[in-house]
C-alpha positions in Angstrom: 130.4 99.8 -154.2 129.3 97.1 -151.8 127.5 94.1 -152.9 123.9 94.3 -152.6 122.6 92.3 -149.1 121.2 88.5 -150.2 118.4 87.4 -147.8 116.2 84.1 -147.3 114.3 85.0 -150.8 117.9 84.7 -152.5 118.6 81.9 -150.7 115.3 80.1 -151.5 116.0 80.9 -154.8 120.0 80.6 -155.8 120.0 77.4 -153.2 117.2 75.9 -152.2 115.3 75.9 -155.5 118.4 74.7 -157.4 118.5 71.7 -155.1 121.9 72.2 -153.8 121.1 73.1 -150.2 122.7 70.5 -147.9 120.7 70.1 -145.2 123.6 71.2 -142.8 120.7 73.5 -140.9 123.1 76.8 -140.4 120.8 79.3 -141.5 117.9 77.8 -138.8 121.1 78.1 -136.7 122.2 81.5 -137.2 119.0 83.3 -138.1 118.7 85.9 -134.8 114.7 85.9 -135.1 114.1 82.1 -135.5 112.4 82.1 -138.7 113.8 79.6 -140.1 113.0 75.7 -139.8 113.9 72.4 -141.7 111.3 70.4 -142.6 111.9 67.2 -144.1 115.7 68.3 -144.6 114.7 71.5 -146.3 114.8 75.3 -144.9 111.3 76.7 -144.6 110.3 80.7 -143.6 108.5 80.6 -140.5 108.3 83.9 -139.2 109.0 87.3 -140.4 112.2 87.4 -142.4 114.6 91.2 -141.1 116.4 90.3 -144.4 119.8 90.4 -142.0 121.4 88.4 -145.0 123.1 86.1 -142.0 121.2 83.0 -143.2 122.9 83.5 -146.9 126.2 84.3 -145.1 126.4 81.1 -143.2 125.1 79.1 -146.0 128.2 76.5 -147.2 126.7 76.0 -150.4 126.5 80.4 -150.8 129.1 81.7 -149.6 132.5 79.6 -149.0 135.6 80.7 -149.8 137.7 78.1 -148.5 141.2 80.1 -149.4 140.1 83.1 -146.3 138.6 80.5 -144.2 141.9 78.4 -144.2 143.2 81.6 -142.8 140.4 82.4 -140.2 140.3 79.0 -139.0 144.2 77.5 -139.1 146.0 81.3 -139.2 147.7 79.9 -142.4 147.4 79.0 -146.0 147.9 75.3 -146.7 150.8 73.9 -148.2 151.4 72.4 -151.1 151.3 68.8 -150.0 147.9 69.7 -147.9 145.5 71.0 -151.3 144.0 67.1 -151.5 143.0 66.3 -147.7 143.6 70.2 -146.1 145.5 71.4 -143.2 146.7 69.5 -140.9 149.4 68.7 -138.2 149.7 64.6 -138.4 147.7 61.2 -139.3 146.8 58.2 -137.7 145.3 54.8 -137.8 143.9 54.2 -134.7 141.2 52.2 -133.1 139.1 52.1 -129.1 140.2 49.8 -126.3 136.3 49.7 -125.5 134.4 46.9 -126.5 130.9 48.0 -125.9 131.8 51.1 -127.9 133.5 49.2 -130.8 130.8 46.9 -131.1 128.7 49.2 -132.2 130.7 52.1 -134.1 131.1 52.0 -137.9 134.7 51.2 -138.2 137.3 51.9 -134.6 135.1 53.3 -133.2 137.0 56.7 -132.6 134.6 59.2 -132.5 132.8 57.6 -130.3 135.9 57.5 -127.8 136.5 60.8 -128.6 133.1 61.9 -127.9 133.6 60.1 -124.3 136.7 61.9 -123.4 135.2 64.9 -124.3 132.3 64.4 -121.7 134.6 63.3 -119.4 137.2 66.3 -119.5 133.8 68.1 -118.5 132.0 68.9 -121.8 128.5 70.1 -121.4 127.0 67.8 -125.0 128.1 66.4 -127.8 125.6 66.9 -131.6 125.5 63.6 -132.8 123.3 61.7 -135.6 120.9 59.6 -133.9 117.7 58.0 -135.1 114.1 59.3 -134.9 112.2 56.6 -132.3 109.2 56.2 -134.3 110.7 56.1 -138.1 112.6 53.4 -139.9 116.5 55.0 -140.3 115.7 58.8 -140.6 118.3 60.5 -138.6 117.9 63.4 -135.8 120.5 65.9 -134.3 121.0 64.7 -130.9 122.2 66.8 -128.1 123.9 63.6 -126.1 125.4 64.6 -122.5 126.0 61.2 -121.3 128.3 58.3 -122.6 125.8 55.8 -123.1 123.6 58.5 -125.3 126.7 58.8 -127.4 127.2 55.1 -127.8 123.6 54.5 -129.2 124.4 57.1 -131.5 127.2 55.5 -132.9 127.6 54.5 -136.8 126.9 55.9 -140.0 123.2 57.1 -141.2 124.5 58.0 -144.9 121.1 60.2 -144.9 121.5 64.3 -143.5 121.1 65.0 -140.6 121.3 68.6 -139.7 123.5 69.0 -137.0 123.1 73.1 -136.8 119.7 72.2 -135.7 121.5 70.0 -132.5 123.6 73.3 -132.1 120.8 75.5 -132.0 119.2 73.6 -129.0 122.2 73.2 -127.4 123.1 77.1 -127.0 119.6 79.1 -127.7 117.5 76.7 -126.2 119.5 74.8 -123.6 121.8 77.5 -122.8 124.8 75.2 -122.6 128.4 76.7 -122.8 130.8 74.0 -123.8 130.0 71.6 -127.0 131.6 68.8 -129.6 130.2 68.8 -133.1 130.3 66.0 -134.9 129.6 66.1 -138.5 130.0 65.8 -142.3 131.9 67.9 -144.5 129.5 70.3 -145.3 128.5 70.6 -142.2 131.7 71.7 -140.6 131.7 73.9 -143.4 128.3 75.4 -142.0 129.8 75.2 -138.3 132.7 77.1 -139.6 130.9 80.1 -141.1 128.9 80.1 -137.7 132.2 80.3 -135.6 134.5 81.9 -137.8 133.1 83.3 -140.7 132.3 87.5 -142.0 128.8 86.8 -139.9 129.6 84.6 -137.6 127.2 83.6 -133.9 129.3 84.6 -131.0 127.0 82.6 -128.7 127.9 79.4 -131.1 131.5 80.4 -131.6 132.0 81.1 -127.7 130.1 77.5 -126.8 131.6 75.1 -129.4 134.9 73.6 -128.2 135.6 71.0 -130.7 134.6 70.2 -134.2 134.9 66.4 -135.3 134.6 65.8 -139.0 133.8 62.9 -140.9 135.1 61.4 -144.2 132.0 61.6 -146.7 132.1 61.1 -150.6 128.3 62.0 -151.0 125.1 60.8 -148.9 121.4 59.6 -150.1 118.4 60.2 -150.8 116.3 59.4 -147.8 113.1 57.9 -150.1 114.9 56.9 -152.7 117.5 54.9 -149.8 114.6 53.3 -149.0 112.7 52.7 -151.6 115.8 50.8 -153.3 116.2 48.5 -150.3 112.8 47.5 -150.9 113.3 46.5 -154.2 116.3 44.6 -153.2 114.5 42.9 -150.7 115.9 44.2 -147.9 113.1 45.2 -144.7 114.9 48.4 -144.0 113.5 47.7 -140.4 115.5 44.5 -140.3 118.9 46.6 -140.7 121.4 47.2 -137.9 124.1 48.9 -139.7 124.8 50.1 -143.4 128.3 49.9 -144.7 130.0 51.2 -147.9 134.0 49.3 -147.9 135.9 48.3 -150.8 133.8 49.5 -153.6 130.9 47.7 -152.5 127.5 48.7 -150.1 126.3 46.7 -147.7 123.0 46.3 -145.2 123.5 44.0 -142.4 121.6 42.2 -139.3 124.2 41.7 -136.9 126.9 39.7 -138.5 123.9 38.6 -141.5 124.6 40.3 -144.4 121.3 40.9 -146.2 122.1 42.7 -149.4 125.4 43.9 -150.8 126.0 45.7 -153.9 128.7 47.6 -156.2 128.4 51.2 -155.8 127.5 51.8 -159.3 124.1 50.0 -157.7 123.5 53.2 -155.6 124.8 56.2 -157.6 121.2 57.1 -158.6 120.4 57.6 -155.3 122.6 60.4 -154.0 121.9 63.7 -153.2 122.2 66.4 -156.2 123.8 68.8 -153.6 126.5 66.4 -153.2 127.8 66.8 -157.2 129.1 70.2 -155.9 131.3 69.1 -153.3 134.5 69.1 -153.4 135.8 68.0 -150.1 135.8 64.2 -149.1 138.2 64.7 -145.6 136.4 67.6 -143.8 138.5 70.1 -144.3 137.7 72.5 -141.9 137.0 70.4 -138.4 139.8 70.2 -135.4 140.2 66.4 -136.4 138.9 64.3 -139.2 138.0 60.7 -139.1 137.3 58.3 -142.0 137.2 54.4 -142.6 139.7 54.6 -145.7 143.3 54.2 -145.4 143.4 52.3 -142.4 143.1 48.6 -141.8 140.0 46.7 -141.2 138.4 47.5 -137.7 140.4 51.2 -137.5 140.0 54.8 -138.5 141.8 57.2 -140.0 142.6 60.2 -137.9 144.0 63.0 -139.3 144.6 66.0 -136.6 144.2 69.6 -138.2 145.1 71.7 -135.0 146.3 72.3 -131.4 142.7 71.3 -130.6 142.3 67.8 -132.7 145.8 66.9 -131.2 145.0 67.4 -127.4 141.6 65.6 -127.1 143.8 62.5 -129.3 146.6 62.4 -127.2 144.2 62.9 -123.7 141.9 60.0 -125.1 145.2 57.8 -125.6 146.5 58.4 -122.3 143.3 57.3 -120.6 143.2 54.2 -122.5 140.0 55.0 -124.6 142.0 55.1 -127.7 145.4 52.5 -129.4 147.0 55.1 -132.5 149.9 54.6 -134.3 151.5 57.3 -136.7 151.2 57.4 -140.5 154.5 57.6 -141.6 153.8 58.5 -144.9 150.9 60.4 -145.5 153.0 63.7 -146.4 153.7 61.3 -149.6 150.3 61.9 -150.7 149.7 58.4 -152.0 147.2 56.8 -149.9 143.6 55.9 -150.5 142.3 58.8 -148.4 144.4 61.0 -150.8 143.4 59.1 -154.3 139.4 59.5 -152.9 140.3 63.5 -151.9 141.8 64.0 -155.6 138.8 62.2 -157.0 136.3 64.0 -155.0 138.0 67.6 -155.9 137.8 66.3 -159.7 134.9 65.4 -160.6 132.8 67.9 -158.8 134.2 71.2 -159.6 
């Protein structure tokens, strides 16, 4: 006997409600009659709900089985050596040749060149986080189609940012056929469901051509973020980039640090939807990219497909990108595997 169909009402309720909705945006994504919208992060009705149950489908923090989605999106189950970071081909430290790019990314910069090479190999957008004009550091889904809207993009928001929403304009709205996701881990989880999953989008599967993933241990509270720099001291206004390296957070102006902190310091202010995830490297992208595990000034690259490994290898060969080979990441011993294990750990 089939399951009985869950709709928006069961998502309100078993997600929403519970405060474990990520703010990824897939249902407003998915939902065929546009009913759904995120306001202020969270998934609203808008319209008349056809109880379709593909909102609740595509929902990451529903309806994940990440055992038949290593199948549906990698053909395979992983390996052994792969249950900490997921699958994947090969892993890199590696860093951009661009100064005006590196200057301002979070770390190498490679997203950013990868972003670029994208457009360049004639890629319609790219869904990046960037920054509502009139607020203080609450971030927006961008759809960026030129190199320069990409750059100002660049560097971590550690608030959500629904990047299903950017894909939504991209292909309902804009019509556009060929797209790069970038996003956290639950949000490639989201993007996965839409492309790959029992109810997938067609239009979003057929237009999304890469899927960059980031490295994320949890993110914050957007009030609470700012209500704590305040009582620190720190003009959130003032701030040019956050930072969290070596145990410690950090808010600078430039090269002025104006508050740093041990992480214990900000623990009150993450999200209660991130205690339920368990994936630190995102899993389920074409090619994952984190600030652990790599020296200062690089990223961590880990490629996960065909896909991951061509846009690396054609943002190398036109001199966007320096990488070197992790020799021994199979030995599972490095920080991005100690953070994975302690991630899977202490949020099941």
């Amino acid at each position: 006997m089939s399951q009985p169909k869950k709709t928006f009402n069961d998502l309100k309720k078993d997600i929403i409600d519970n405060q474990i909705c990520t703010s990824c945006g897939t249902c407003e994504a998915v939902c065929p009659v546009n009913a759904i919208e995120l306001k202020n992060t969270i998934p609203n009705l808008i319209g008349n709900c056809i109880e379709c149950g593909i909102c609740y489908a595509n929902c990451p923090s529903a309806s994940f089985d990440a055992d038949d989605m290593d199948q549906k999106v990698f053909g395979r189950t992983r390996k052994p050596i792969e249950k900490l970071t997921g699958i994947y081909q090969k892993a890199y430290q590696a860093k951009t040749t661009q100064e005006d790019i590196h200057s301002k990314a979070q770390d190498g910069g490679v997203v950013t060149a990868l972003l670029t090479q994208f457009l360049n190999e004639g890629g319609d957008a790219v869904i990046v986080a960037d920054l509502e004009e009139d607020k203080i550091w609450v971030p927006k889904p961008k759809v960026a189609k030129t190199r320069e809207e990409v750059i100002k993009a660049a560097g971590t928001k550690y608030t959500p940012s629904p990047a299903l929403v950017g894909v939504k304009q991209a292909v309902k709205i804009e019509k556009l056929e060929k797209i790069a996701v970038v996003g956290t881990t639950c949000q490639m989880r989201g993007l996965s469901l839409a492309t790959d999953g029992p109810l997938k989008n067609k239009k979003i599967a057929d237009a999304v051509a890469l899927k960059i993933g980031l490295f994320c241990m949890e993110t914050f509270n957007y009030d609470d973020y700012m209500q704590y720099l305040k009582d620190n001291d720190v003009d959130p206004g003032q701030v040019t980039k956050f930072e969290i390296k070596n145990g410690r957070f950090y808010a600078w102006n430039g090269e002025e640090r104006l508050h740093r902190a041990k992480l214990a310091n900000v623990k009150p202010l993450i999200r209660s939807t991130c205690s339920h995830c368990t994936d630190f490297t995102s899993e389920y992208s074409d090619i994952s990219v984190g600030n652990v595990g790599s020296p200062a000034g690089h990223s961590t690259v880990i490629v996960r497909n065909e896909k991951g490994q061509k846009i690396l290898d054609a943002a190398i060969k036109s001199g966007l990108i320096e990488a070197i080979l992790i020799e021994d990441f199979d030995k599972e011993e490095t920080l991005v595997h100690k953070l994975a294990e302690m991630k899977k750990s202490s949020h099941q």
